[in-house]
N, C-alpha and C positions, 0 to 999 in steps of 0.2 A: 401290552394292555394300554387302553387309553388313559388319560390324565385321570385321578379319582378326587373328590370331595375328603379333608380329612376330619373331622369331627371328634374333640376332645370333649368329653362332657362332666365333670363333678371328678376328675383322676388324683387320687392320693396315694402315692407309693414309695419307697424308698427301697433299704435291702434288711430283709427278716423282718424285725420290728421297728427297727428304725424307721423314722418316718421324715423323706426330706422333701418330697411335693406333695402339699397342701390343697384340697381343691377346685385341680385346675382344670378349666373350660377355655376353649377356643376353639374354632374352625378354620380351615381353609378353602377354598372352593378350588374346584378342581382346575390346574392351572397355573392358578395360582403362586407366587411365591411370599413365603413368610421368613423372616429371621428372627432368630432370637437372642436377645441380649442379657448380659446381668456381669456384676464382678462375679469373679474367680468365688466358687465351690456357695453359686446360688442357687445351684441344683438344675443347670440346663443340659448337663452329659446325662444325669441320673434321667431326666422327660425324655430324652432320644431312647435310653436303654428301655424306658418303661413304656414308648408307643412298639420297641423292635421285641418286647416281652421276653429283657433281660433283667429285668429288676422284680422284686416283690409288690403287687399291684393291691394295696388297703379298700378298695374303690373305686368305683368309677366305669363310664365306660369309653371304647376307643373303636372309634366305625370309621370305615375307607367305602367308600362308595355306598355307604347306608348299613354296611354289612358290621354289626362287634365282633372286633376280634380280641377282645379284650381277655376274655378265656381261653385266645388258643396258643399254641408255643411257638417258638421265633418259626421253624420251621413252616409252620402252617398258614404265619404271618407272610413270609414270604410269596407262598405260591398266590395270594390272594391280592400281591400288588407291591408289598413295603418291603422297597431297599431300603440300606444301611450302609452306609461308609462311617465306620469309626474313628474316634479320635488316634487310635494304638493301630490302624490302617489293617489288621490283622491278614496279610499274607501269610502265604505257605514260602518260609524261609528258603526250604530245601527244595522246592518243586522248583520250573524253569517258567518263565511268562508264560508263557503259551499255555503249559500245566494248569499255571491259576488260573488264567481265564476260561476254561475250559471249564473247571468248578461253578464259572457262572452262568451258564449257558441254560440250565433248565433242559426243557425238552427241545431245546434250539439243535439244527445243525450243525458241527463241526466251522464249518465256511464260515460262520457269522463271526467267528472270533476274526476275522479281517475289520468287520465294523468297529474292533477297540484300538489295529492299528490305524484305522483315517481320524478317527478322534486323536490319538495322540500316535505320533507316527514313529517317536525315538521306542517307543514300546514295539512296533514291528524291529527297529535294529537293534534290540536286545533279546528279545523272543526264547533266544537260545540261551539266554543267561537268570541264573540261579534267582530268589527272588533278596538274598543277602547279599547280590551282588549289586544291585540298584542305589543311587543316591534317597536321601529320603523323598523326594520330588516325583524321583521315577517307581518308587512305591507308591507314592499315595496316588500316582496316574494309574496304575495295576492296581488298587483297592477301588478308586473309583470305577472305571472300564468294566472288570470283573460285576459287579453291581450295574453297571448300564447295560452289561448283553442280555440280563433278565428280564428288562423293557418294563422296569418298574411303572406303578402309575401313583407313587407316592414315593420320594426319593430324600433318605433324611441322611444330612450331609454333618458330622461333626469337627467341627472347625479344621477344615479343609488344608486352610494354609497353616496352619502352626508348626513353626524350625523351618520354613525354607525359604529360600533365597525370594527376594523381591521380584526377579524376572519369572520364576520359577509359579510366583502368588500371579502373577499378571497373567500368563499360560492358562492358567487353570482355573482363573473366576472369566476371564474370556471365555472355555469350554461353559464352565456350569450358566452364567448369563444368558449365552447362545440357545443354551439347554431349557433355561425357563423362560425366556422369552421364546419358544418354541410352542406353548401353550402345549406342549405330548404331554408334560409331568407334572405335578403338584410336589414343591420344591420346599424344605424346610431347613433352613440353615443355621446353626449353631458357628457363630464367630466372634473373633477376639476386635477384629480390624475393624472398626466400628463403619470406618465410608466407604469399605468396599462393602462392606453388608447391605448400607445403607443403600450405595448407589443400587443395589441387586433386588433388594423388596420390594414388593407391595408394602405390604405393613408389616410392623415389628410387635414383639411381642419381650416384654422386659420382664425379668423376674428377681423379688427379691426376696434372699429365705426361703425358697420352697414355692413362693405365690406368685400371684402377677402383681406385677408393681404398674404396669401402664400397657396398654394396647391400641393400638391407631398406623395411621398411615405413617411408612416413613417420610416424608415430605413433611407434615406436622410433625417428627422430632426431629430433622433437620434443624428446623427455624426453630426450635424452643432450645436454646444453648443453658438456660438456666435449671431446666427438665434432665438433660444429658449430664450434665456434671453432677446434678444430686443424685442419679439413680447409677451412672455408668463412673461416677469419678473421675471424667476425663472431658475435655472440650473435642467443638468439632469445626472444620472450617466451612 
């Protein structure tokens, strides 16, 4: 599928009655890449689960290419464009590479799972290996991969590199980069590493509490180091 428009408009959700996004509106235009920033439990895992319609949705709606899919279930979310890479990577433990990928293939052909070994190629010399047998790196390369053979045209990533090795984070924001500077996907990224987010957006999108706390280019909160500390707690160089 080509890249899609993503369109958040008025979304309040949380899980049952709890209620942890307040709301929230935003767009993405198709292409596009967005990040999204906040400290730890401001509710940007719970806005990935509630655009992939795993969380309890109060309100709102949630359109990919014009279309709401706001009422329909992750299932049906999917065939309509919207990957999902989870924070918990959610592999098939016991199945073999190859096994999982194959899970994401859609109506694709068999053959296509070669396109998840040129993307990452230590995944072709594991193929045959268990998915408990993988470091956490070479899981989240098999959670990512697995989600790219469905040829998403909205691709929501949550915090990609968390627990692994530094060279392992450099691998793998070089794929997704590559990826959205490719203008195929509209890319929305949930991360902790604030300048690799930064170097990777368009614009960001900060949340605090449930809401937006600020929204604009990342290049404007770059240069505002007084903005970043009050909202992120943390400086930036």
């Amino acid at each position: 599928m080509p890249a899609a428009r993503l369109e958040v408009v008025n979304v309040s959700a949380g899980y049952g009655a709890t209620q942890i996004i307040t709301d929230m509106s935003f767009d993405v235009p198709a292409g596009d890449r967005l990040a999204i920033l906040g400290r730890n439990g401001m509710g940007k895992t719970t806005l990935l689960a509630t655009l992939m319609g795993l969380s309890t949705r109060h309100g709102g709606e949630i359109k990919v290419g014009g279309i709401d899919l706001a009422d329909l279930r992750t299932s049906s979310r999917s065939r309509f464009g919207v990957g999902y890479v989870p924070q918990t990577r959610g592999i098939f433990r016991s199945l073999t590479v190859e096994e999982n990928l194959s899970t994401g293939l859609k109506a694709r052909c068999r053959g296509a799972i070669e396109e998840a070994y040129e993307m990452f190629p230590r995944l072709g010399e594991r193929r045959h290996n268990l998915g408990m047998q993988l470091s956490g790196g070479e899981q989240q390369m098999l959670s990512m991969a697995r989600t790219l053979l469905g040829k998403p045209s909205v691709l929501l990533l949550d915090e990609p590199l968390e627990g692994l090795a530094p060279v392992i984070c450099d691998e793998l924001m070089e794929m997704i980069s590559r990826l959205g500077s490719s203008g195929d996907v509209t890319v929305v990224l949930v991360e902790q590493q604030i300048e690799r987010a930064l170097d990777f957006a368009d614009r960001v999108l900060i949340l605090e509490r449930g809401r937006q706390a600020w929204l604009g280019p990342s290049v404007e909160l770059r240069s505002n180091r007084d903005l970043v500390d009050r909202l992120l707690g943390v400086g930036i160089h």
